[in-house]
C-alpha positions as CSV (number, residue, x, y, z in Angstrom):
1,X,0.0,0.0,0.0
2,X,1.5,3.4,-0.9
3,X,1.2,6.7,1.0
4,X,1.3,9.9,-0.4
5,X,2.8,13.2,2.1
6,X,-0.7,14.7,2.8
7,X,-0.9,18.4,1.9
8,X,-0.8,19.3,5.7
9,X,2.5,18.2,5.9
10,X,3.4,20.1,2.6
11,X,1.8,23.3,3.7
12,X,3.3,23.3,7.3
13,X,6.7,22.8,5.3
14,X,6.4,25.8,3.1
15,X,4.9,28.0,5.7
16,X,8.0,27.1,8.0
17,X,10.1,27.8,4.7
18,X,8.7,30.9,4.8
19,X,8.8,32.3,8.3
20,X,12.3,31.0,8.6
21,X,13.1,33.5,5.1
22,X,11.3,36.3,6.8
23,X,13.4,36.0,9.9
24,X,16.4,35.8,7.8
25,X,15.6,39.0,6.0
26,X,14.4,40.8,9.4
27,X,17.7,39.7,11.3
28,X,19.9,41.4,8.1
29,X,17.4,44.6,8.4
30,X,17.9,44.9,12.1
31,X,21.5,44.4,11.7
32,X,22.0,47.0,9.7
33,X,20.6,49.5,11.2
34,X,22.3,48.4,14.6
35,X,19.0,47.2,16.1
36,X,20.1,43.6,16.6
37,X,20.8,43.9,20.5
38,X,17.1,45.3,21.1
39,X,15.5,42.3,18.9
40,X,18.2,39.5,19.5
41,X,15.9,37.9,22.3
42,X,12.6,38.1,19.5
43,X,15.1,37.0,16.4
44,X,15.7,33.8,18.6
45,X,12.3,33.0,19.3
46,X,11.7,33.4,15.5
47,X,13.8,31.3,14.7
48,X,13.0,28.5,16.4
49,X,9.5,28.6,15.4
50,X,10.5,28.6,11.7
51,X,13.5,25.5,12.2
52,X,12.0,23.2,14.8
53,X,8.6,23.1,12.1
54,X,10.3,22.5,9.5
55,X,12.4,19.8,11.0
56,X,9.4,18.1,11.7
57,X,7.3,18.4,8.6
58,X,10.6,17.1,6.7
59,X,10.5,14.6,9.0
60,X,6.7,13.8,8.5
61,X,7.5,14.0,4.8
62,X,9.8,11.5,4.7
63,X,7.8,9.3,7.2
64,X,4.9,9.4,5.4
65,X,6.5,8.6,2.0
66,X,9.0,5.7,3.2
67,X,6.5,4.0,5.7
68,X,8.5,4.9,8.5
69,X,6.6,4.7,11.8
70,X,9.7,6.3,13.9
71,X,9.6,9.3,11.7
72,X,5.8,9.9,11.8
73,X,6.0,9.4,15.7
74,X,8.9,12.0,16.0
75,X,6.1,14.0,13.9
76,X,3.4,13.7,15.5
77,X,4.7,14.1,19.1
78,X,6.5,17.1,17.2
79,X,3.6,19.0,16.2
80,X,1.4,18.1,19.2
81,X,3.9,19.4,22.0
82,X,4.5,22.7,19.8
83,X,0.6,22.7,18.9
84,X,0.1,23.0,23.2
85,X,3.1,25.2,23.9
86,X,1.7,27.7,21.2
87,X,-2.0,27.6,21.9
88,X,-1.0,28.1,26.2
89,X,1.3,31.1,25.1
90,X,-1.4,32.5,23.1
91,X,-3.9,32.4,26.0
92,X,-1.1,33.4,28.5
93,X,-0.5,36.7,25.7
94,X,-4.2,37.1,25.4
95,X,-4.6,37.7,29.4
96,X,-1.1,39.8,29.5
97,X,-1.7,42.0,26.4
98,X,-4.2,44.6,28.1
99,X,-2.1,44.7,31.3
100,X,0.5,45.9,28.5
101,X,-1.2,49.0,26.9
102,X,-1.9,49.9,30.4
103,X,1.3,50.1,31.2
104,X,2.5,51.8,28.3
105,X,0.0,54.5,28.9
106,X,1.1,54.2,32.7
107,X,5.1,55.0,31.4
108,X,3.6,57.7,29.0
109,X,1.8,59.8,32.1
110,X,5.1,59.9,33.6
111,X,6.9,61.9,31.3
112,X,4.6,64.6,31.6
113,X,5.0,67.7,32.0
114,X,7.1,67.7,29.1
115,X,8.7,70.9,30.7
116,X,10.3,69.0,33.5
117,X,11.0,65.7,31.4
118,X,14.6,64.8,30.9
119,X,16.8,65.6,28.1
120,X,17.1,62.3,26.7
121,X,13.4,61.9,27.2
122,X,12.9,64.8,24.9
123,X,15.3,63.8,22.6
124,X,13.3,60.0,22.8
125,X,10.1,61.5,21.7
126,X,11.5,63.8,19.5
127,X,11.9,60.6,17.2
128,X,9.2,59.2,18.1
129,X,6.9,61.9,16.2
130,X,9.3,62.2,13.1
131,X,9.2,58.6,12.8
132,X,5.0,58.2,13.4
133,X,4.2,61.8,12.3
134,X,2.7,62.4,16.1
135,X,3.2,65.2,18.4
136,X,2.8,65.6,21.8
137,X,2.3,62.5,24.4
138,X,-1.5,62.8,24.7
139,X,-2.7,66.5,24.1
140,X,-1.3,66.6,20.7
141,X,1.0,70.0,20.2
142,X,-0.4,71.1,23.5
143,X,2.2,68.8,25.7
144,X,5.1,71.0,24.3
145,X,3.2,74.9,25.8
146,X,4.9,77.3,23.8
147,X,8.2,75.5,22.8
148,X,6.4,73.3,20.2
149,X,9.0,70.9,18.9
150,X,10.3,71.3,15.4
151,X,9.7,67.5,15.0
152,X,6.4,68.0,14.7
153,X,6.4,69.9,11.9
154,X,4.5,67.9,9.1
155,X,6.6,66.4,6.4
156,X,5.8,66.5,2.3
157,X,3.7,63.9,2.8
158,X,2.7,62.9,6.0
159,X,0.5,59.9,7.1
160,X,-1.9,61.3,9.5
161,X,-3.4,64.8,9.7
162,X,-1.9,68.1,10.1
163,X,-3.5,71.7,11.5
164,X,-2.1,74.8,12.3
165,X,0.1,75.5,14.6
166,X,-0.6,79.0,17.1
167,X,0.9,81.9,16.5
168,X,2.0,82.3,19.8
169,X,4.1,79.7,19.7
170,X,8.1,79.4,19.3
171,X,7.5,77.8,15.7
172,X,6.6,82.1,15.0
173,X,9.5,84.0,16.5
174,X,12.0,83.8,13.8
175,X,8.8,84.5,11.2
176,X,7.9,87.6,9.4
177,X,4.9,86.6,7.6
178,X,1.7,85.1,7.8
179,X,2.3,82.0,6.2
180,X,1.1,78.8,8.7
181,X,2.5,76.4,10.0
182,X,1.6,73.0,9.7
183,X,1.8,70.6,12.9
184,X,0.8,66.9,13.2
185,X,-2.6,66.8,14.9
186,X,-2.6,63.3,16.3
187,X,-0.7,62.7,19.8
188,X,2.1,59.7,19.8
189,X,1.3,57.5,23.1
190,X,-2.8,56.8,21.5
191,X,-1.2,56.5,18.1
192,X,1.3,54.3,19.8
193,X,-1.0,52.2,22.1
194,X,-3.7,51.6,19.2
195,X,-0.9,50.0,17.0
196,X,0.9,47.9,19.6
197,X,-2.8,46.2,20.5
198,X,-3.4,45.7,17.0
199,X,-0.1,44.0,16.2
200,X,-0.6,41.9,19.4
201,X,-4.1,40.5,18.5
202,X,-2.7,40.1,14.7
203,X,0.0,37.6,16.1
204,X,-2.3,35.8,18.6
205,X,-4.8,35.2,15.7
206,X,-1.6,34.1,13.5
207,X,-0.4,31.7,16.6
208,X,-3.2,30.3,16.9
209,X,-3.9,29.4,13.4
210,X,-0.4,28.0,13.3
211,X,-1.7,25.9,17.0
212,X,-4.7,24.6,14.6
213,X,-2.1,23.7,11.3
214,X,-0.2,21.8,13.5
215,X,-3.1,20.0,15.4
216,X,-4.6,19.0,12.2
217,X,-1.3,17.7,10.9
218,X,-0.8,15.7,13.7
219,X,-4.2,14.1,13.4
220,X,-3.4,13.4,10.0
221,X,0.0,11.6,10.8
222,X,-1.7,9.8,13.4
223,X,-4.5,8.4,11.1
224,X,-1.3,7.2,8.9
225,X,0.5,5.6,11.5
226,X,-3.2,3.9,12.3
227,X,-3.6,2.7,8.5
228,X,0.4,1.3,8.7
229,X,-0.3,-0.8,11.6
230,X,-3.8,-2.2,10.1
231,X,-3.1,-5.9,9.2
232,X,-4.8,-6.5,5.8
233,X,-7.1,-10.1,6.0
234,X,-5.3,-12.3,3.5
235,X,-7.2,-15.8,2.4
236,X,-5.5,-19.1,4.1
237,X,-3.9,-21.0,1.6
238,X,-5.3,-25.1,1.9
239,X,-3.0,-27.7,1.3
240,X,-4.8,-30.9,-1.5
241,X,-3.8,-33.8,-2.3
242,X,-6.4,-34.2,-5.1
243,X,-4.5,-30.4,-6.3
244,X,-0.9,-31.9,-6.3
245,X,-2.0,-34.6,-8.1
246,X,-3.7,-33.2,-10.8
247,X,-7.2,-33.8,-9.5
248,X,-9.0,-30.5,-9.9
249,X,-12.6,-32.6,-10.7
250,X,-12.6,-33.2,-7.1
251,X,-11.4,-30.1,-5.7
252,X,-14.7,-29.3,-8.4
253,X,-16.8,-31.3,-6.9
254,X,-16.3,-30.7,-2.8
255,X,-16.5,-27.0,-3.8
256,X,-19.9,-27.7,-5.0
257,X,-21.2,-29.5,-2.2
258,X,-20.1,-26.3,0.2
C-alpha cells in the first residue's frame, strides 16, 4: 500500500520555509541599522519557530513517504507538544496584552509635564513623532506649551493629519509673515497604544492558526500511523492432495457441495 505526504504536511513545510526567510531578512534589516541587541531575544524565538517546524514536517515527509513509523512518531509528538506550547502562550499573551497597553500609557503619564522631562526623554520623543508623524504625548501640540517641537512639523507627505500650529508659539519667533504652520494633529502615546494592540491581536490570531495547522497535521499523521499498523485479512492457503496430483474434478466437486 502506498502513502502519499498529505498536503498538511506540505503546507506546514512551506509556511516554516517561509517564516524561517522572513526571519532571515528581518535579522539582516535589524543588523543593519544596529538594532540587533534590542530584537536579539525576538530573532531567537523566531527562529526556532521557523526550524523546529520544518524539521518536523521534513521529517513527517519522509515518514509518510518511506512508511516509517519512527519518523511519523517524531512528527506527530512534534507537532502536538509545539501545537500545546503555542495555543497556552497565546492564552497566557491574550490575558497579558491589556495589562500591556496599560502600562505603556502608565510610562507615557510619567513623562509629563514635558517641561520637566529629561533631556534624553525629549530627545526619545523627539523621534518618536518624526518617525510616526505624532506630536505631543496625549494633548497633541499642546504637551510642548509654547516650545512646540520642530519634529512636529508635518513632512511633504505625511501619514496622519496636520492643523495649524498658534501663533504664539516658538515655531513664530523667527517668522515675518503670515504664512502657517503645519503641525501633526494626532498625539504619539494613542497613536502608539492603538498600534501595539493591533499587532498583538494580529500575532495571537496568527499563533493560533499556526496551534490549529499543527493540530490538524498531527491528526493526520496519526491516522497514517493507524492505516500502517492495520493488518490487511489475506485468504489461508489449503493444502490438496487431489491439487498436487492433478485432480482439480474433485477439488470441483467438494467446492460444489459447500
Amino acid at each position: 500500500m502506498e502513502y502519499t505526504p498529505s498536503a498538511q504536511k506540505v503546507i506546514s513545510e512551506i509556511i516554516s520555509a517561509l517564516l524561517l526567510a522572513l526571519t532571515l531578512f528581518g535579522h539582516g534589516y535589524h543588523y543593519e541599522h544596529d538594532e540587533i541587541e534590542n530584537m536579539l531575544v525576538g530573532i531567537r524565538v523566531m527562529y526556532f519557530f521557523s526550524i523546529f517546524p520544518l524539521f518536523l514536517a521534513i521529517m513527517g515527509v519522509y515518514g509518510a513517504c518511506a512508511e516509517k513509523q519512527w519518523a511519523l512518531i517524531v512528527f506527530a509528538v512534534g507537532m502536538i507538544l509545539s501545537s500545546l506550547f503555542v495555543f497556552a502562550s497565546s492564552i497566557r499573551a491574550l490575558t497579558f496584552l491589556p495589562l500591556m497597553t496599560k502600562e505603556m500609557k502608565t510610562q507615557y503619564l510619567e513623562l509629563l509635564p514635558l517641561a520637566n522631562a529629561s533631556e534624553s526623554t525629549l530627545d526619545n520623543l523627539k523621534e518618536t513623532e518624526t518617525e510616526w508623524h505624532c506630536c505631543g504625548v496625549f494633548q497633541g501640540y499642546l504637551d510642548w506649551g509654547y516650545n512646540i517641537s520642530e519634529s512636529c512639523l508635518c513632512a511633504e507627505e505625511p501619514i496622519n493629519p496636520c492643523v495649524e500650529a498658534p501663533s504664539n508659539s516658538s515655531l513664530f519667533e523667527h517668522r515675518v509673515d503670515d504664512t502657517p504652520i503645519m503641525i501633526y494633529k494626532e498625539p504619539c502615546a494613542p497613536l502608539i497604544i492603538h498600534m501595539v494592540g493591533i499587532t498583538g491581536n494580529i500575532t495571537l490570531v496568527v499563533a493560533l492558526g499556526f496551534s490549529l495547522l499543527w493540530a490538524l497535521s498531527a491528526a493526520l499523521c496519526i491516522a497514517i500511523l493507524c492505516q500502517l499498523n492495520r493488518k490487511e485479512d489475506v485468504p489461508a492457503v489449503v493444502y490438496s492432495a487431489e491439487a498436487k496430483a492433478g485432480n482439480y474434478s474433485a477439488l470441483a466437486d467438494s467446492a460444489e457441495y459447500t
